[in-house]
N, C-alpha and C positions, 0 to 999 in steps of 0.2 A: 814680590818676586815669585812666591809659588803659584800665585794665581794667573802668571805669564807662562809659567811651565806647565800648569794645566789645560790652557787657553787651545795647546796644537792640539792634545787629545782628543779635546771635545768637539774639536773641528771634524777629525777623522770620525768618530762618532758618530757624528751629523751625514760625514758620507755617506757611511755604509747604511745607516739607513734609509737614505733619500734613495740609493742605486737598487736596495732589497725592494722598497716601495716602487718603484719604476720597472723592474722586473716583473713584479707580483702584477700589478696595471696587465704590462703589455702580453703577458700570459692569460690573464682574464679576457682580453682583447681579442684571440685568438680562436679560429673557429675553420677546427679540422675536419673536411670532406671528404667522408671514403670515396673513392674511385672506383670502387665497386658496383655495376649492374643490379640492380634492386631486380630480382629475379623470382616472377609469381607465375604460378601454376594452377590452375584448375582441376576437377579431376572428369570432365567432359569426356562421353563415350560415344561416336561419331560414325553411325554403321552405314550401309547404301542400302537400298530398299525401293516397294514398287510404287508410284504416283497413286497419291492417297492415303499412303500409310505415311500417319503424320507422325511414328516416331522415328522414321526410317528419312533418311535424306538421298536428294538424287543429285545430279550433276547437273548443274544451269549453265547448260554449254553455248547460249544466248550470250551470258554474260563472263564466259573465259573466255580465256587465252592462251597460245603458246607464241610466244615470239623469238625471235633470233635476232644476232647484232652479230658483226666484225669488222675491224678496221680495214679500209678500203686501201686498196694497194698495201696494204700491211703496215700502214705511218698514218695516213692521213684521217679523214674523220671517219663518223660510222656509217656502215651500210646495215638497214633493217628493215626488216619484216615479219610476219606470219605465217603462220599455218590457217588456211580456212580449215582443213578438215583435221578432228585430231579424237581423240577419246580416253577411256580409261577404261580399258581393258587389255587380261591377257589373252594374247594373240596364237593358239596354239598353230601347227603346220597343218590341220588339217581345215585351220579358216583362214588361210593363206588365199585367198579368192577375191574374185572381182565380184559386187553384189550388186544386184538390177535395183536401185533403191536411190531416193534423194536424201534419205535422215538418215537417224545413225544405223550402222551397217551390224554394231553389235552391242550390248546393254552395257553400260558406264556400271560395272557394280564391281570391279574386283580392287576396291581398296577398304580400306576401315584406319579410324584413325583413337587415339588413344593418347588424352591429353596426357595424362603422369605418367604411361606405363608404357613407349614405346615402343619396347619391345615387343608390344603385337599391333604397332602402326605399321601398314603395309600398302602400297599401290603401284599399281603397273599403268600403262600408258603409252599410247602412238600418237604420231602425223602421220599423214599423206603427202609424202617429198613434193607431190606433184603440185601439192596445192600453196607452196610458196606463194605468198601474194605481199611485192616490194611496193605497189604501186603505180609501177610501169610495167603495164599487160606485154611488149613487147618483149621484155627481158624476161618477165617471167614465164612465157609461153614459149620462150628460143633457147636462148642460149643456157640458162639455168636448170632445163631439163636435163642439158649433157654433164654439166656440172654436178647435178645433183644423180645421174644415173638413170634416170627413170623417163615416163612418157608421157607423153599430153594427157590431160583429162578428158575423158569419153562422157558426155552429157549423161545425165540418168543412172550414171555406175557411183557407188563407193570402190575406190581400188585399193584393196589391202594387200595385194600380189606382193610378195618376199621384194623384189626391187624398186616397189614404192611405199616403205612405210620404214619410218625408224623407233624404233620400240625403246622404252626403258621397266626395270624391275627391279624393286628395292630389295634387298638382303640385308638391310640392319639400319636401322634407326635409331640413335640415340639422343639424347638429352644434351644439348652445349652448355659449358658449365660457363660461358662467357653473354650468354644472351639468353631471352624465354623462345628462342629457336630451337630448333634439333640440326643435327648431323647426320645426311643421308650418306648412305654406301649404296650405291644401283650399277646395276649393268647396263649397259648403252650399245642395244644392236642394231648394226646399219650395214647393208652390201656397198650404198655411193656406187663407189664405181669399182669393186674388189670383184672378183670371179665368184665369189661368193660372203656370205654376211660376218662379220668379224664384231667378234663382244668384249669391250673392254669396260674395266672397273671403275668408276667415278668417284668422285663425293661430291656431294653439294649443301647447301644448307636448305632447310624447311622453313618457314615459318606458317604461324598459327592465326587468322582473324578472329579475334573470339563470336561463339556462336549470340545471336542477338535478334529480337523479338521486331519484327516491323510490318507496317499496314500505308495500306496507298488507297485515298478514296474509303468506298464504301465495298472494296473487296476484302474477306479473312483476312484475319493477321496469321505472319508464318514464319518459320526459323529462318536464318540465314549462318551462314559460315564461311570462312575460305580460307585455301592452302596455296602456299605460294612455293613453288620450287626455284632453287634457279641453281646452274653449273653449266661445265664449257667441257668442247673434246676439241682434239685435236683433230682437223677434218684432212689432213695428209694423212691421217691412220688411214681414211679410208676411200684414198685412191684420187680425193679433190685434189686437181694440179692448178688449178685457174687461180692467176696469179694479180688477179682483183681483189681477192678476199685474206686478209691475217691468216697464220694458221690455224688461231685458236677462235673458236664459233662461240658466241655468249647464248643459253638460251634461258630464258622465263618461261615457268609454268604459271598460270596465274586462275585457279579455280575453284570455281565459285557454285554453293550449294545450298539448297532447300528443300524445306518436307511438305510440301505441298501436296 
């Protein structure tokens, strides 16, 4: 008899520790991934300089871009294009001019960039309105002048004239603590179609292509780098009524640099 009243214990017994053992397993079993951005940094110091100085990098404006995107009629798919003519620099009012010239009208050097320390990554930057290029010369030669404010291109000029060029200028760069990006704050100046140019404040994101060593053939090897921008405005800020385009303009910077 007592060994039938002992019989339930040692059952329970047996439970608990088949369900501790079962537990302990599927806890062993178990394999937690932070969802955290694995976030690395270099401490790369990234200045402009003049062709030949091999510590100094220039702008391989061959191989940028600035491009533009917005939804068509404001629903439908996208409408895109270019800039053929653009640069980086800033544009003071006194080189506000039309330049007798087919290349660049002023030297690519007012940026510097600074992998860890943002705080002194800095760059300015224009288009030429005029030089939208969708693909279809018709459009871009007609109707997109009035749109964009500005005038046909004149063969053999750069026109950086105040009603054809839309300028940008960073005022703070920071570090995203969500990606190995940054965080721009820039000002975005454009007349469009306003009686005159009107600056509003942005933000956009940065990103970094890390700098890297490459050789083609039997020419030098040479640095390479690039910075990518991209942010949007609102193009009813600035007097666009055409009722083709979203109101919001997507654009990418996409540039690309060596110390050749």
């Amino acid at each position: 008899m007592g060994k039938l009243l002992r019989l339930p214990y040692l059952l329970v017994a047996l439970m608990i520790l088949s369900i501790g053992y079962i537990i302990s397993c599927t806890h062993d079993d178990i394999i937690i991934e932070s969802s955290a951005t694995k976030i690395t940094r270099g401490n790369a110091i990234l200045l402009p300089g003049a062709a030949g100085d091999t510590s100094k990098f220039k702008l391989d404006k061959a191989h940028s871009n600035v491009l533009w995107s917005a939804n068509y009629l404001g629903a439908a798919g996208l409408l895109t294009g270019r800039f053929n003519q653009f640069g980086m620099a800033d544009i003071s009012d006194d080189k506000e001019i039309t330049y007798a010239t087919t290349g660049q009208p002023l030297p690519d050097v007012d940026w510097a960039f600074y992998e860890s320390d943002p705080s002194k990554t800095f760059f300015s930057g224009y288009v030429q309105t005029n030089t939208s290029n969708t693909g279809e010369p018709a459009r871009d030669g007609g109707c997109s002048l009035t749109y964009l404010g500005t005038v046909a291109i004149v063969s053999g000029t750069q026109n950086l004239s105040i009603q054809n060029i839309a300028r940008i200028k960073t005022t703070k760069v920071e570090l995203d603590p969500a990606s190995n990006g940054y965080i721009v704050t820039l000002n975005f100046t454009w007349k469009g179609n306003l009686t005159s140019p009107l600056t509003k404040s942005l933000v956009g994101k940065l990103s970094y292509i890390p700098r890297k060593r490459v050789q083609f053939g039997t020419a030098a090897a040479y640095d390479v780098f690039g910075l990518q921008l991209k942010f949007q405005f609102n193009c009813r800020d600035f007097g666009v009524t055409a009722t083709g385009v979203s109101d919001n303009i997507q654009i990418e910077c996409n540039m690309n640099f060596n110390n050749k």
